[in-house]
N, C-alpha and C positions, 0 to 999 in steps of 0.2 A: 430494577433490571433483572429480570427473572427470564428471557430468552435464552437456551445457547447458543444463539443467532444470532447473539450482539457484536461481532463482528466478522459477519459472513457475507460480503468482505466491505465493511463499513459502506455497505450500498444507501444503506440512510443516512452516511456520512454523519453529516453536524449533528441532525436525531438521535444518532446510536450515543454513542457513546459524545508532580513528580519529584521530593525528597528521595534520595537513593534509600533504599529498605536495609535495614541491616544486613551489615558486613556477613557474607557465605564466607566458607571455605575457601583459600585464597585460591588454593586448584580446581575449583571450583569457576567452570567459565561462565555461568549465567548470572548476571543482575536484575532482580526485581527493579521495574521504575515503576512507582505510584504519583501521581499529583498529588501534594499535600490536601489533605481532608477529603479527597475524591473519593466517589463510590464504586467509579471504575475508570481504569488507564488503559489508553492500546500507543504502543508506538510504533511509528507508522513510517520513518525515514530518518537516515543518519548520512554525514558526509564524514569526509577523511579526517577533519576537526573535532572528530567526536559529539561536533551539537547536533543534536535531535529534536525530531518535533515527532507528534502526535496529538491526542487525543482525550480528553475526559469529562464524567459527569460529575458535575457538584451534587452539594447535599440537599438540591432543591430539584433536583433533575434536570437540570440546561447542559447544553453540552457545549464546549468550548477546546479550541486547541490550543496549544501548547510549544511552545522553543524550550529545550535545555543544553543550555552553554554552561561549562562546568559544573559549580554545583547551582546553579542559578533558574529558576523557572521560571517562564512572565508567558502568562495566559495572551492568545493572540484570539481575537476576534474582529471581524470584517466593520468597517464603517457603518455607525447606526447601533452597533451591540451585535450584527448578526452572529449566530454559530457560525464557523467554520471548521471545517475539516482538512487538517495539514496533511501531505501524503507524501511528500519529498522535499529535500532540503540540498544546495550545491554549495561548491568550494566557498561563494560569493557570499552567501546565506540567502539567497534567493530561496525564497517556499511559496508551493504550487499546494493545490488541493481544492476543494470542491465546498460550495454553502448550497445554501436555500433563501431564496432571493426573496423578497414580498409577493412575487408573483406564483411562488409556492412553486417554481420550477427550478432545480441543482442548474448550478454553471463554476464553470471553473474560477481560479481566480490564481493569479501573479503577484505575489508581498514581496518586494523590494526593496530594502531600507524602511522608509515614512511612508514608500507608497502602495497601493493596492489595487490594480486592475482586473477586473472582468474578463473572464475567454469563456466567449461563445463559440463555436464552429457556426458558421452561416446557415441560415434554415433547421437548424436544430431544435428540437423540443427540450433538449436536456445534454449538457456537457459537466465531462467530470475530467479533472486534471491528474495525473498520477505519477508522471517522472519527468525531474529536468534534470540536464548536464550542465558542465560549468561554461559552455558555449550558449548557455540558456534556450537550446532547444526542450520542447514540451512535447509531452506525449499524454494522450488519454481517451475516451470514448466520449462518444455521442450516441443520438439517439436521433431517428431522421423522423419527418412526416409519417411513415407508412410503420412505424414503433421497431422499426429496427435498426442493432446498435451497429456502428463500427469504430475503427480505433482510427487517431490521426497524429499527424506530427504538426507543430504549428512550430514554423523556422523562421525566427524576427515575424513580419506580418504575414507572412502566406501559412495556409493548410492544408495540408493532404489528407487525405484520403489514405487508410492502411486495413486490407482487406487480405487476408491469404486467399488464391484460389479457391473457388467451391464457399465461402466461406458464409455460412446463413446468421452469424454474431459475433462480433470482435471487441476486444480491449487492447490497446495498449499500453504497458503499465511501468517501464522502465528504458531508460535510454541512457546508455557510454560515452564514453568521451570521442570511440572511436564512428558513434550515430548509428552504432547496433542496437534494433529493437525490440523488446521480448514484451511477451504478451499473451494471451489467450485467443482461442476461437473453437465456435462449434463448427465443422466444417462436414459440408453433405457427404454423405458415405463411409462418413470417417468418423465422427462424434468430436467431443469436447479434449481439446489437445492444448499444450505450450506451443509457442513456434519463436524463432526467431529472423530476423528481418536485419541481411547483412547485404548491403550492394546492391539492395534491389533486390534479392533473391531470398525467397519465404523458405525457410526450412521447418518440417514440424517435430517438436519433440518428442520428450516422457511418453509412454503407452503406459499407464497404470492404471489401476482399479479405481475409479472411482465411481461408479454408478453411476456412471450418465451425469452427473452434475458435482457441482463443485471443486471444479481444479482452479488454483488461482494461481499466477503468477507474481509475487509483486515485484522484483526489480533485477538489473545484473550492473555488473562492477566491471571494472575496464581489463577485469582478467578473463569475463565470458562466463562464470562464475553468475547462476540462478541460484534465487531462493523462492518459496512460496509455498502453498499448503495444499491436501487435496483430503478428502472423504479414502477411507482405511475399510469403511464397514457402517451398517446402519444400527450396529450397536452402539452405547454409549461407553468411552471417548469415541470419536469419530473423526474429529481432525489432528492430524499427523503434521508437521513443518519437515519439506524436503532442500536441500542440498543439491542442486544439477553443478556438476565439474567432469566437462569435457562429457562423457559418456558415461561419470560413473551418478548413480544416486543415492545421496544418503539421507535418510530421514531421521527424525529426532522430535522428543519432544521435552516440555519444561520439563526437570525431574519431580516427581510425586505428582506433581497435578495434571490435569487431564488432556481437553484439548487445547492444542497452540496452535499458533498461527505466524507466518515466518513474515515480513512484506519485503525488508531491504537489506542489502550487503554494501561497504563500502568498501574499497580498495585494500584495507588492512584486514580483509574476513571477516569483519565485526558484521554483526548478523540482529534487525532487532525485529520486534514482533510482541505479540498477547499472547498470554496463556490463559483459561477460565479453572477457577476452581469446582470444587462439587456443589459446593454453591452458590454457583454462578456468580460468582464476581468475578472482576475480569481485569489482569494486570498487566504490562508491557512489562518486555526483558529487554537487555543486552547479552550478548552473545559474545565472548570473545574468547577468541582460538588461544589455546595455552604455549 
């Protein structure tokens, strides 16, 4: 794994890419999570129970994901051995996230207990799942006939459709208890923004720097309370993990090592996400407010 792109933003999902690491500093609010003998860990969603899921590669190169319930690990992969890629996890332990089908086309997928369903959005070439709440709404992108993406909500069995005005690319990547939606989009005249989807009504976020590409959103918590990452600069580190609360934005990253990457917050501020070192290996944190 020699990219810094290995998880920007796990768009290769199961392709791309957990023992607690020694005890930090107790004041210390960051946790390294690594998968036991993995070569690289990203974690990618937490709920109020503290279990998480994400991401890793073994020491053969497969990628597989990942549930951690206390201190307990157990590799989740789709029926058949496929990879999958975990991206959100709810009160229920329902986990959403995205594989690679035999047909070598991404689609989403639903783990529920013992069981595992498929989400397609209808006439799609390609779906990726990215947030559920504990009402088991889903949120995530697709990809139409004409290669353009937008983001949708899928509520028990119907789909929407979730587009901000103007909007020429969309994801949606996080959904509240209260069915507030945060997400991304490029939008004409305006470039590449956050927005959020409360009532029906698109609001667009953050205006920061990121050169034209790379703003990601991954999730918000039922306090309204964003996380996610964006491009700082086209020097190296170059991704920064941001903070949105109410108006204010704060960024941060792993300490000493380079770039991070933020995806999810759960209701108690717990914050998790990857950080890459200098040499490109690549680790999930936990985040917790002191």
């Amino acid at each position: 794994m020699k990219s810094r792109n290995v998880f920007l933003p796990l768009v290769s999902m199961v392709l791309a890419l957990a023992c607690w690491s020694h005890p930090r500093a107790q004041s210390d609010p960051f946790t390294t999570i690594d998968f036991p003998g993995a070569t690289n860990t990203g974690v990618t969603g937490l709920n109020d129970d503290g279990q998480i899921v994400g991401v890793y590669e073994d020491a053969a190169g497969q990628g597989h994901g990942f549930l951690l319930s206390g201190d307990t690990f157990t590799t989740i992969d789709g029926p058949g051995g496929q990879s999958i890629g975990p991206t959100a996890i709810n009160a229920f332990g329902q986990i959403v996230g995205s594989y690679v089908g035999s047909d070598f086309r991404s689609h989403g997928f639903l783990r529920s207990e013992d069981t595992f369903a498929t989400i397609d959005f209808p006439g799609a070439t390609l779906t990726q799942a990215w947030g559920i709440n504990d009402a088991g709404q889903i949120v995530g992108m697709y990809v139409d006939v004409a290669s353009v993406s937008h983001g949708f909500l899928l509520d028990g069995e119907s789909f929407t459709t979730i587009d901000p005005p103007g909007a020429l690319s969309t994801s949606a990547t996080g959904i509240n208890a209260a069915g507030q939606i945060v997400g991304r989009s490029f939008v004409e005249g305006i470039g590449l923004r956050a927005f959020l989807l409360d009532g029906g009504v698109f609001t667009l976020l953050i205006d920061v720097d990121v050169n034209g590409c790379c703003l990601w959103v991954g999730g918000n918590n039922d306090f309204g309370q964003i996380v996610g990452y964006y491009v700082v600069s086209d020097d190296f580190p170059r991704h920064v993990a941001f903070l949105l609360d109410g108006d204010t934005v704060t960024t941060f990253r792993f300490p000493v090592y380079t770039d991070t990457w933020a995806y999810k917050i759960n209701n108690r501020g717990q914050i998790v996400g990857g950080y890459q070192e200098l040499n490109y290996r690549v680790h999930g944190f936990l985040f917790t407010p002191n």
